[in-house]
ROGU-455705 format. One record per residue (C-alpha): residue in three letters; x, y, z. Coordinates in steps of 0.2 Angstrom, whole numbers, plus 2048, in hexadecimal, padded with zeros to 3 digits. Example, Ala and Ser with C-alpha at 12.3 -4.5 7.8 and 13.67 -1.06 7.14 Angstrom:
2
ALA83E7EA827
SER8447FB824
//
This chain:
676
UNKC74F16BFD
UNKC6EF04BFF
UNKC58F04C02
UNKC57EF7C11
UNKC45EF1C10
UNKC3BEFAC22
UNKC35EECC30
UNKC24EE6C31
UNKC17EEFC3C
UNKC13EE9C4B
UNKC06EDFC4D
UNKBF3EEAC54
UNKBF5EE9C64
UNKBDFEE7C66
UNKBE2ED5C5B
UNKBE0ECAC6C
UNKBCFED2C74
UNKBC9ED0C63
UNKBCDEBFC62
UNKBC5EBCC72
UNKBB7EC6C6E
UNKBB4EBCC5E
UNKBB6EA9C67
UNKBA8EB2C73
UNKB9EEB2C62
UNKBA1EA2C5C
UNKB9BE9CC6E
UNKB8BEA6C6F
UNKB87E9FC5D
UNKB8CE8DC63
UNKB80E8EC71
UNKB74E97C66
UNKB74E89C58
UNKB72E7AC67
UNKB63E83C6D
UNKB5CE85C5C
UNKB5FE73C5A
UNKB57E6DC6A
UNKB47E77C69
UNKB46E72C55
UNKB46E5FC59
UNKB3DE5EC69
UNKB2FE67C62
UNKB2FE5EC51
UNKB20E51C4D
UNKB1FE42C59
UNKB1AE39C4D
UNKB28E39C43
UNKB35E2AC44
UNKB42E28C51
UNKB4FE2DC49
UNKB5BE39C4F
UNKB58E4BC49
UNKB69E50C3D
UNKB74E46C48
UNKB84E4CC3F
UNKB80E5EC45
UNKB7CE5BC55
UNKB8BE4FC58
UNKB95E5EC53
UNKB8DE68C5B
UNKB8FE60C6A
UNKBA2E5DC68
UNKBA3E70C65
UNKB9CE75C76
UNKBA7E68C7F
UNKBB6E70C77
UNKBB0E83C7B
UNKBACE7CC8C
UNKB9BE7EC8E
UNKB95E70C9A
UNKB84E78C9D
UNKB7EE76C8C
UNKB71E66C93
UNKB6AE75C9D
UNKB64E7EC8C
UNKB5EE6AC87
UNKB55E6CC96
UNKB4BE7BC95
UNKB46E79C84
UNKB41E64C89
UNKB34E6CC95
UNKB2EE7BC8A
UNKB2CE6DC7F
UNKB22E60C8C
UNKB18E6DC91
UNKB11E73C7E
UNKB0DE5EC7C
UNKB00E61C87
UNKAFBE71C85
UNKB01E75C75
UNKB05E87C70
UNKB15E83C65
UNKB24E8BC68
UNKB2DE96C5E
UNKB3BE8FC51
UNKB46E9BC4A
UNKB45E9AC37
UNKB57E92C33
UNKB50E82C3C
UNKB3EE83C34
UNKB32E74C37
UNKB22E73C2C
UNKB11E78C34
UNKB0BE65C35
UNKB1CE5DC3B
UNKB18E66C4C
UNKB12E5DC5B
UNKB01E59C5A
UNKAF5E64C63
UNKAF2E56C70
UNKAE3E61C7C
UNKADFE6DC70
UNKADBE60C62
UNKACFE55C6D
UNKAC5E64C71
UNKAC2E6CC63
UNKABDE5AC5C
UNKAAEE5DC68
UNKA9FE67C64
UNKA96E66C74
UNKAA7E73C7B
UNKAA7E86C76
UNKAB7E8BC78
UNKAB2E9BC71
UNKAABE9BC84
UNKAB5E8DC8D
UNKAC5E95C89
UNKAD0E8CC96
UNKAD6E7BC92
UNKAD3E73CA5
UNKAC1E77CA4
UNKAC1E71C92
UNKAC7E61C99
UNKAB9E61CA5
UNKAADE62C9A
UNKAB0E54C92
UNKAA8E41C94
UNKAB4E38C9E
UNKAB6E2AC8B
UNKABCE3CC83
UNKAC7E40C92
UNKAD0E2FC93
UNKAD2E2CC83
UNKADBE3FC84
UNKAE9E39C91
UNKAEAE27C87
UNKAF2E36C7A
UNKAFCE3FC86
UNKB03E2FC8E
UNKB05E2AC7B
UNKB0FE3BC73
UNKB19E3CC86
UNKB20E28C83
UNKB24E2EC71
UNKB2CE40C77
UNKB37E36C84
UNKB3BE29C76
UNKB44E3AC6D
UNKB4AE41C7E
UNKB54E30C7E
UNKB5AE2EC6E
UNKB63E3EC6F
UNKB6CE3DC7E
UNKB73E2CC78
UNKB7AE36C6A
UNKB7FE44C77
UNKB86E38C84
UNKB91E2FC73
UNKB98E3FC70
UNKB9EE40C83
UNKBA4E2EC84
UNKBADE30C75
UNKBB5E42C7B
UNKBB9E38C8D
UNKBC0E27C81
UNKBC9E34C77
UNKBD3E3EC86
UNKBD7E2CC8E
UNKBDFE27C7F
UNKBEBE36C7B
UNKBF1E35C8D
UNKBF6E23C88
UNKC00E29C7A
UNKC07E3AC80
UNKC0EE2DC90
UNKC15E22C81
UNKC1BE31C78
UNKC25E3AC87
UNKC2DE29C8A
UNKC36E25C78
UNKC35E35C6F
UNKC3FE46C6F
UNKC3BE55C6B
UNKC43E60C5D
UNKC45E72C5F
UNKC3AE7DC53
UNKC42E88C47
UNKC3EE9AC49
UNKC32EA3C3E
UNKC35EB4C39
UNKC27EC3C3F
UNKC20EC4C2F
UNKC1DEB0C30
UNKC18EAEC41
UNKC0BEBDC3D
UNKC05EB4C2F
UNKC02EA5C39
UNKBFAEADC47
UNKBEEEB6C3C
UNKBE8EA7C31
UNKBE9E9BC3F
UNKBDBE8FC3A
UNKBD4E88C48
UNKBC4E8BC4D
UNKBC8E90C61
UNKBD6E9EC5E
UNKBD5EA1C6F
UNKBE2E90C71
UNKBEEE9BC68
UNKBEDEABC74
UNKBEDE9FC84
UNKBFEE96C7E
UNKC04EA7C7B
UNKC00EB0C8C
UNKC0BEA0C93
UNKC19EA3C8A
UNKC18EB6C8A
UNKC1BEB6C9E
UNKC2AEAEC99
UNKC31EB9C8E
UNKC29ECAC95
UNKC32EDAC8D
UNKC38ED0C81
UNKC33ED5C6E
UNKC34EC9C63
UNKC3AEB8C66
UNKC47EADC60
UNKC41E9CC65
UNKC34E8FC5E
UNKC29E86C6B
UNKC2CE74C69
UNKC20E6AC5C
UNKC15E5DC64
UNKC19E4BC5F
UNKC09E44C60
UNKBFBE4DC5B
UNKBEAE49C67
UNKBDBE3EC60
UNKBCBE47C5A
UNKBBFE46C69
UNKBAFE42C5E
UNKBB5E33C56
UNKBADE34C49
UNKBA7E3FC34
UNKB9BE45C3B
UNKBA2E50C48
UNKBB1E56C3D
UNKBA9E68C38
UNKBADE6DC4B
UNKBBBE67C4D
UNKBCEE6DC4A
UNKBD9E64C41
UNKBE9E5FC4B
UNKBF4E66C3E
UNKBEBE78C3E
UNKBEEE77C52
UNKC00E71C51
UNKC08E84C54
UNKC03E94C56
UNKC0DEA3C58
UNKC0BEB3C61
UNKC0CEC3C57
UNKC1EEC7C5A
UNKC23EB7C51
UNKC25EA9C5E
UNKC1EE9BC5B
UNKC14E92C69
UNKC0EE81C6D
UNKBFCE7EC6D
UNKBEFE7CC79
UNKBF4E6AC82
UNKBE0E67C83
UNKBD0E72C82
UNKBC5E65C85
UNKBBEE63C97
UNKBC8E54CA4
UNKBC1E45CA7
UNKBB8E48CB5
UNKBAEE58CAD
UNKBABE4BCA0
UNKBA6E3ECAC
UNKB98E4CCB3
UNKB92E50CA2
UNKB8CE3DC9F
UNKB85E3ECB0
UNKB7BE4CCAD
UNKB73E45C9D
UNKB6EE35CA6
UNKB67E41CB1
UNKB5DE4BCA5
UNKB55E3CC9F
UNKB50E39CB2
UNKB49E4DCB0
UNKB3FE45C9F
UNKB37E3BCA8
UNKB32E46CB6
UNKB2CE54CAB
UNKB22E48CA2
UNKB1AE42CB1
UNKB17E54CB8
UNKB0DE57CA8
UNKB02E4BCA8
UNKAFDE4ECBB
UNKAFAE5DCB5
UNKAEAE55CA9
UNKAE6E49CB8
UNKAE3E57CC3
UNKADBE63CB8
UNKACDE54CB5
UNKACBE50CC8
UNKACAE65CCC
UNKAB7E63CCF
UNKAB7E52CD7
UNKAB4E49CC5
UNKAC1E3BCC8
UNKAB8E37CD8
UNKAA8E34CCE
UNKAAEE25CC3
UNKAA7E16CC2
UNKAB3E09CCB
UNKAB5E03CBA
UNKABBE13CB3
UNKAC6E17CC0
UNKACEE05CBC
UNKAD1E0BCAA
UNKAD8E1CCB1
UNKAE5E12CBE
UNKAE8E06CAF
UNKAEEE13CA4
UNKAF7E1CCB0
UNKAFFE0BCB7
UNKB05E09CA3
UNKB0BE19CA1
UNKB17E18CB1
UNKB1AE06CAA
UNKB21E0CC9B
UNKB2DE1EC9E
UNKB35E11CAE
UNKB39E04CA1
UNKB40E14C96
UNKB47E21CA2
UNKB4CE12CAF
UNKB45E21CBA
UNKB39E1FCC5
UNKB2EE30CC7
UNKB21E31CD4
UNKB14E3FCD1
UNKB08E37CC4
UNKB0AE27CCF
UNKB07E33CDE
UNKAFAE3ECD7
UNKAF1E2ECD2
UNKAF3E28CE4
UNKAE8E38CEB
UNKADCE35CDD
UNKADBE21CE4
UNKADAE26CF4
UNKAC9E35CF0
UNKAC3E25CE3
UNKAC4E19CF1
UNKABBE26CFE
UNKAADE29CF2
UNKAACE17CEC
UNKAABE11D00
UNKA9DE21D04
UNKA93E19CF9
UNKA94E09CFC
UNKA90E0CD0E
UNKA83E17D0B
UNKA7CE0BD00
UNKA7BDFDD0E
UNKA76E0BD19
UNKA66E0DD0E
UNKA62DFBD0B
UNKA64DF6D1E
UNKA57E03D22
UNKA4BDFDD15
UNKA4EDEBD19
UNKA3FDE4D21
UNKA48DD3D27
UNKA3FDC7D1D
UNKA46DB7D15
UNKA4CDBDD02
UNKA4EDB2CF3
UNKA5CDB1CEB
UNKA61DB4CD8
UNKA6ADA6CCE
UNKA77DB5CCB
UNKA7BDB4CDD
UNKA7CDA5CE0
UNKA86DA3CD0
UNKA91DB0CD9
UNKA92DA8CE8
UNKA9BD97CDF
UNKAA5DA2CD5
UNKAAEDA8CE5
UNKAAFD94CEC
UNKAB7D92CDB
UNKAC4D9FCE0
UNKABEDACCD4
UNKABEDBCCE0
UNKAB6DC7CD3
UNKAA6DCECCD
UNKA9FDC3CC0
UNKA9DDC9CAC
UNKA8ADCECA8
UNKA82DC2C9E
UNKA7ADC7C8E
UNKA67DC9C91
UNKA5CDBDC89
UNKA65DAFC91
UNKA58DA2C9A
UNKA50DA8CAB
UNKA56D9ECB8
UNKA4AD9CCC6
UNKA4FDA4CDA
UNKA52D98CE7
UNKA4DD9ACFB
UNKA5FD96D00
UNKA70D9CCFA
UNKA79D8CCFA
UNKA8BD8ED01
UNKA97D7ED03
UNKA89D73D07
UNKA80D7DD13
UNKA71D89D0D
UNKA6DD99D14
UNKA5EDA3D17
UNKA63DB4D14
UNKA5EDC7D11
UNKA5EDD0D00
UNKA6ADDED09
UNKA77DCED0F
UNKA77DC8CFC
UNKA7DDDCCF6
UNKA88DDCD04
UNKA8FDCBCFC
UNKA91DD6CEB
UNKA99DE4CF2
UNKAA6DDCCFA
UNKAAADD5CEB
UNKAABDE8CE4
UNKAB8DEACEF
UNKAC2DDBCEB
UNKAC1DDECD9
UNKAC5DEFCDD
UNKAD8DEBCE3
UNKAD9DDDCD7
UNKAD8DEDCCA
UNKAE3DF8CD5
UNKAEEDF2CE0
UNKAF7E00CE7
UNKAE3E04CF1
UNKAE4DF3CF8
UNKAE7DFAD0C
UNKADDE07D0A
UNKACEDFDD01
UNKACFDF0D10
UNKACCDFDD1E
UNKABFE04D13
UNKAB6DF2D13
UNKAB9DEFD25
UNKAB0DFED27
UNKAA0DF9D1E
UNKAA2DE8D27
UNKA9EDEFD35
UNKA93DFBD30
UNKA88DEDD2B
UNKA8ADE3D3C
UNKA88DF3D47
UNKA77DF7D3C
UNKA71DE6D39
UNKA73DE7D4F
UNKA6BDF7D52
UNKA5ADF2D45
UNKA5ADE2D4A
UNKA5FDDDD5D
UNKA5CDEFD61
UNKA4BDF1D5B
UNKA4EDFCD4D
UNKA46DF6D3E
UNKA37DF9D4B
UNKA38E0DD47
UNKA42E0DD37
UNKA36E01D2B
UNKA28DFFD36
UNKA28DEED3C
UNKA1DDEAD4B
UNKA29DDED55
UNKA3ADD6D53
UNKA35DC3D4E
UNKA3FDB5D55
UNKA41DB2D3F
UNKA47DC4D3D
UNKA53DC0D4C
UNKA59DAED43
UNKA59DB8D32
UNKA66DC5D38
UNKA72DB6D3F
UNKA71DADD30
UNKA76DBAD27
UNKA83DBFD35
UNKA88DADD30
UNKA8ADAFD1F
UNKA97DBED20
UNKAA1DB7D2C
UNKAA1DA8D21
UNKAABDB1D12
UNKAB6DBED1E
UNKAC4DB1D1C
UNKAC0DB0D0B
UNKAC3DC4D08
UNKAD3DC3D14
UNKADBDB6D09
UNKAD8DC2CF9
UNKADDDD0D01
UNKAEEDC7D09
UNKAF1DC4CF7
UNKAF1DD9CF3
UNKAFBDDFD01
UNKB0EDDFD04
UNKB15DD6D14
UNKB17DE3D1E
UNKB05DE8D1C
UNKAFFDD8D20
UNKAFBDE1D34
UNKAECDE8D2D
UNKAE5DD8D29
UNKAE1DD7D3E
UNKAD1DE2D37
UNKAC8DD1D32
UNKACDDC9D41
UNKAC5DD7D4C
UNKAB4DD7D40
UNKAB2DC5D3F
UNKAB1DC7D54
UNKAA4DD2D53
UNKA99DC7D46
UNKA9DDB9D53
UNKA97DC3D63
UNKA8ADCAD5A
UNKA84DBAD54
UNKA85DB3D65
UNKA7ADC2D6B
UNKA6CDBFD5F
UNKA6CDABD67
UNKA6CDB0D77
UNKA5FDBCD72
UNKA54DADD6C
UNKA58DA6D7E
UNKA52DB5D87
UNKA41DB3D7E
UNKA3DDA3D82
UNKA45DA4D94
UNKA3BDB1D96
UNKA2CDA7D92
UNKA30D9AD9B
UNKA33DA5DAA
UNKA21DAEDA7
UNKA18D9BDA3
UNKA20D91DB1
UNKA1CD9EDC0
UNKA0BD98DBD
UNKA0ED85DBB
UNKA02D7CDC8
UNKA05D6ADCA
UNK9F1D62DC7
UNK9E6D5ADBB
UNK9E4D59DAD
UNK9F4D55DA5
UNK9FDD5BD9A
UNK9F9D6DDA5
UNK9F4D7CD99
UNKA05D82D9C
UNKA10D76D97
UNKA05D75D87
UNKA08D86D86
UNKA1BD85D88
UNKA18D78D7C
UNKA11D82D6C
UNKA1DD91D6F
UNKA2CD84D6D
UNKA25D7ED5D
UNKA20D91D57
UNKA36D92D5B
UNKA38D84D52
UNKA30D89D42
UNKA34D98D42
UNKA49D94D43
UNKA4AD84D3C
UNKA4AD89D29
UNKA55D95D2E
UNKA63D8FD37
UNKA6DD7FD36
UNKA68D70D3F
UNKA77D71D4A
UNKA73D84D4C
UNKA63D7DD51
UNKA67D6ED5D
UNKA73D79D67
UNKA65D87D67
UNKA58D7AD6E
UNKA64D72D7B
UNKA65D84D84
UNKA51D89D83
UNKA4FD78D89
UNKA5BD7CD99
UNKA55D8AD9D
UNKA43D82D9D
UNKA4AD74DA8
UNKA52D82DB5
UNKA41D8BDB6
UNKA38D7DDB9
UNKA42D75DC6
UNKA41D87DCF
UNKA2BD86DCB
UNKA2CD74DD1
UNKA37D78DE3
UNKA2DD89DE7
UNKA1DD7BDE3
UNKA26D6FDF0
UNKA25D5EDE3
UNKA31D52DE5
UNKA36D42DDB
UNKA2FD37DE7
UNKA20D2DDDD
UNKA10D37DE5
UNKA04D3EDDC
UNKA0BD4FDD4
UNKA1AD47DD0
UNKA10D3CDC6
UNKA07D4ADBE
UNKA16D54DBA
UNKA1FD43DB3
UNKA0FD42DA5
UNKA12D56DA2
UNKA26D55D9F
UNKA21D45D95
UNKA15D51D8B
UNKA23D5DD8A
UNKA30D4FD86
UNKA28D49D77
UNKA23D5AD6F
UNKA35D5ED6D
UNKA3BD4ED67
UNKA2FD50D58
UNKA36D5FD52
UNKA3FD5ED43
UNKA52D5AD46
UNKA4FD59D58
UNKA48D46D58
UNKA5BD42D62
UNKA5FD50D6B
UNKA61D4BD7F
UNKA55D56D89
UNKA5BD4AD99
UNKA4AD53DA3
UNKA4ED48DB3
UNKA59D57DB9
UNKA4AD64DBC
UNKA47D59DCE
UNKA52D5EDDC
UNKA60D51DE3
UNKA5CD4ADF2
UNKA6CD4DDFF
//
């Protein structure tokens, strides 16, 4: 009896879900192993170099994910990139499974918790959360605090970069990669043929399928379900899928990504258990346009880099100016603060090509409570010094008027200290200004310093420029509004106890009205220089001030007007026409004109003076013209005409002697009435 040998068992019908079950594995331990990798190098020290961390690996292992599919592995980067951000600042170091261990001092440095325990004056035994610990530092301690959180955040974002370059290579190559096998699979359909496969028998095609070498089995089971709804009911079959001619190019490109990927000999056949052999998978890796997605979103997650990092270090910002502490700073703190800020957004634009907003933004609200505070007290200040200001002729400091040709000079700034010891220079009754002087007040020579605050504030920060110019318009008007009230409206009289508004006081507060409207368009100019075109409408502010300087000046003349009109009007009813000559009135009118005189000519300019002159001396013409018609004396050569001749002679030469008003024209022939 001849022994036939018995035919092979079939293969277990459970192989395929197991194959499945174990590619599910070998993607779970992909994603695992990436997020292992991203944790492990975003929270390695900063300081280390900037080199990539293990680029082979995590060139492979970024090939792996694109070849298993997994287009949401930046999403994992992401997560762990703001874990990551977060414990910068912060700094409770996150957990690093033991395979990717990192020594104890290769973590990032402990950027909040480092500063503080460095100071002694802070329990944290008592001050346990870290804002408040922030608090409690001096603001030198806390500056230099973000100057180290800027500092780790640019290198962090350096890293962020230098592995998504790696990242986004891998993807170009994988996009280069696909582009080029279409090339030659086209060339390959148009000149070559394909042979028929020689069949396998089961016992070889089982063989085959069960040591099938490449790492994605699941290529094999997917060619199979194809050809398997072909041949449905069929057993075992008797044809060989056709070999491939060309074999596709490695996606990676390159050594470093070989470990993940299959070789195109291993991927060449498969076969399914019942000994037919299959073609293999024409491409597991993702189209072009999934490709094309990928490299967007890293690009993407760079921008996200940036904005996290930003986010963090508001979150600094804002935990300082809590309780109002950024609104306290010295304008020249706040410069440093805006400075570093401004640097800082300098530098992650210039490396992210990203533009993120909220530290710019969250420095804006602080600028905005900085300049509130910086204006209140300001203006209180001026507020205090006008109500103290007794309306006196001040001297003036060699620093002021050393300030004063520094902004002639074009230097709209506040001046440098000079080192004490330097030689005393005596103060001067004038503050000399392009060849005229003026006689000023000491508030009108702080006001001069405070504007220049102002100015040197948007020269430091220029993003506060419109808001700093409505701020000064305000305390210019607050200082002409005041000045009005104390001065044309009596109320030095109750504030500083004076006991009468002096025709001085009056020629004082024009002088000084004079001197501010002098430098508005000095101030304009500067700020024009700070402001953006279309912002260039709120520059009408200074045309509107300077106005009211104007009609206030022009109400503290008319004001010296009313004073001596009123004299006149008071003086003159009384004028009799008699001996002797010159009549105790005109002598009279006399001395009060030369007390005037006195009084306002080392004050205002001689042309100030002249014009000032020319109208009392109207108004005295026009009430004694009315004095001379009620008295019924003509110009006709009698008597009284005669007398008042010698008294308007008297009058005549009083005036010309004045200083600067030997040439003025007092033409008194028109006090006589024209005969019709």
């Amino acid at each position: 009896m001849r022994l036939t040998s018995p035919p092979p068992p079939p293969p277990p019908r459970h192989l395929g879900s197991q194959l499945c079950e174990m590619e599910k594995l070998i993607d779970k331990m992909m994603v695992g192993d990436f997020s292992m990798y991203s944790r492990s190098d975003l929270n390695r020290s900063l300081e280390d170099d900037g080199q990539v961390m293990e680029k082979d690996r995590l060139e492979s292992l970024v090939f792996g994910l694109l070849r298993q599919r997994k287009l949401d592995f930046l999403d994992i980067y992401s997560d762990e990139m703001i874990l990551a951000a977060k414990s910068i600042v912060t700094q409770h170091p996150l957990p690093v499974p033991l395979c990717w261990s990192i020594p104890e001092h290769t973590l990032i440095p402990q950027t909040v918790v480092d500063s503080v325990s460095q100071i002694e004056e802070i329990d944290t035994d008592i001050v346990t959360k870290l804002a408040d610990q922030m608090r409690l530092m001096t603001f030198p301690q806390w500056f230099e605090l973000l100057k180290s959180v800027f500092e780790n955040f640019i290198l962090f974002l350096k890293r962020i970069k230098v592995t998504l370059s790696v990242v986004r290579n891998v993807v170009l190559e994988a996009l280069d990669s696909n582009q080029k096998s279409r090339l030659l699979e086209r060339a390959a359909a148009g000149g070559l043929t394909e042979a028929p496969g020689t069949p396998l028998n089961q016992e070889e095609a089982e063989l085959a399928y069960l040591t099938h070498e490449g790492l994605f089995i699941s290529d094999a089971l997917n060619d199979a379900q194809l050809h398997l709804g072909a041949s449905t009911g069929q057993e075992q079959s008797s044809t060989v899928g056709p070999r491939q001619a060309l074999s596709r190019m490695d996606g990676c490109g390159s050594d470093s990504a070989s470990g993940t990927t299959e070789s195109s000999s291993s991927r060449e056949h498969a076969f399914l258990p019942g000994g037919a052999a299959i073609s293999s998978s024409e491409d597991m890796m993702p189209s072009d346009l999934e490709l094309g997605r990928v490299a967007n979103n890293i690009q993407e997650l760079l921008y996200t880099a940036s904005d996290v990092s930003h986010d963090r270090c508001v979150k600094v910002l804002m935990a300082r100016a809590k309780d109002g502490s950024l609104e306290r700073l010295s304008s020249a703190e706040f410069v440093f603060l805006s400075q570093a800020v401004e640097g800082f957004v300098r530098d992650t634009e210039k490396l992210c090509c990203r533009r993120s907003v909220s530290l710019r933004g969250a420095l804006q609200s602080q600028a905005n409570r900085f300049v509130h505070r910086f204006h209140e007290e300001r203006k209180t200040k001026l507020s205090l010094l006008l109500d103290n200001e007794r309306w006196k002729q001040a001297e003036v400091p060699a620093e002021f008027q050393d300030l004063v040709n520094a902004i002639a000079d074009g230097r709209i700034t506040l001046p440098e200290r000079k080192p004490q010891g330097t030689e005393e220079r005596k103060p001067s009754d004038y503050l000399h200004i392009d060849g005229q002087k003026y006689a000023v007040v000491g508030t009108v020579l702080l006001l001069i310093r405070i504007f220049l605050e102002y100015c040197q504030c948007v020269n430091d920060i220029p993003s506060i420029s419109t808001d700093m110019l409505t701020r000064l318009s305000d305390l210019l008007k607050h200082f002409n509004s005041r000045s009005c009230q104390l001065v044309l409206g009596a109320g030095a009289l109750q504030v500083v106890g004076l006991k009468t508004i002096t025709t001085k006081n009056l020629a004082l507060a024009s002088r000084c009205l004079q001197l501010v409207v002098h430098y508005i368009p000095v101030i304009r100019a500067h700020f024009e220089t700070k402001l953006a075109p279309k912002q260039y409408s709120v520059l009408r502010h200074f045309d509107h001030i300077t106005k009211d300087y104007n009609d206030h000046i022009a109400e503290i003349s008319a004001k010296l007007m009313a004073i001596m009109d009123s004299l006149f009007e008071k003086v003159l009813s009384k004028y009799e026409v008699k001996a002797p000559v010159p009549s105790a009135c005109f002598r009279n009118v006399c001395k009060q004109m030369a007390k005037m005189h006195e009084a306002l000519y080392e004050l205002l300019p001689e042309e100030q003076a002249q014009m000032l002159f020319l109208r009392i001396n109207a108004s005295f013409k026009m009430h004694l013209k009315r004095q001379l018609a009620r008295l019924g004396v003509h110009h006709d050569g009698g008597p009284q005409h005669g007398l008042v001749t010698v008294d308007v002679a008297f009058y005549t030469e009083n005036v010309q002697s004045m200083r600067a008003l030997e040439k003025l024209d007092l033409n008194m022939a028109e006090i006589w009435e024209q005969k019709r």
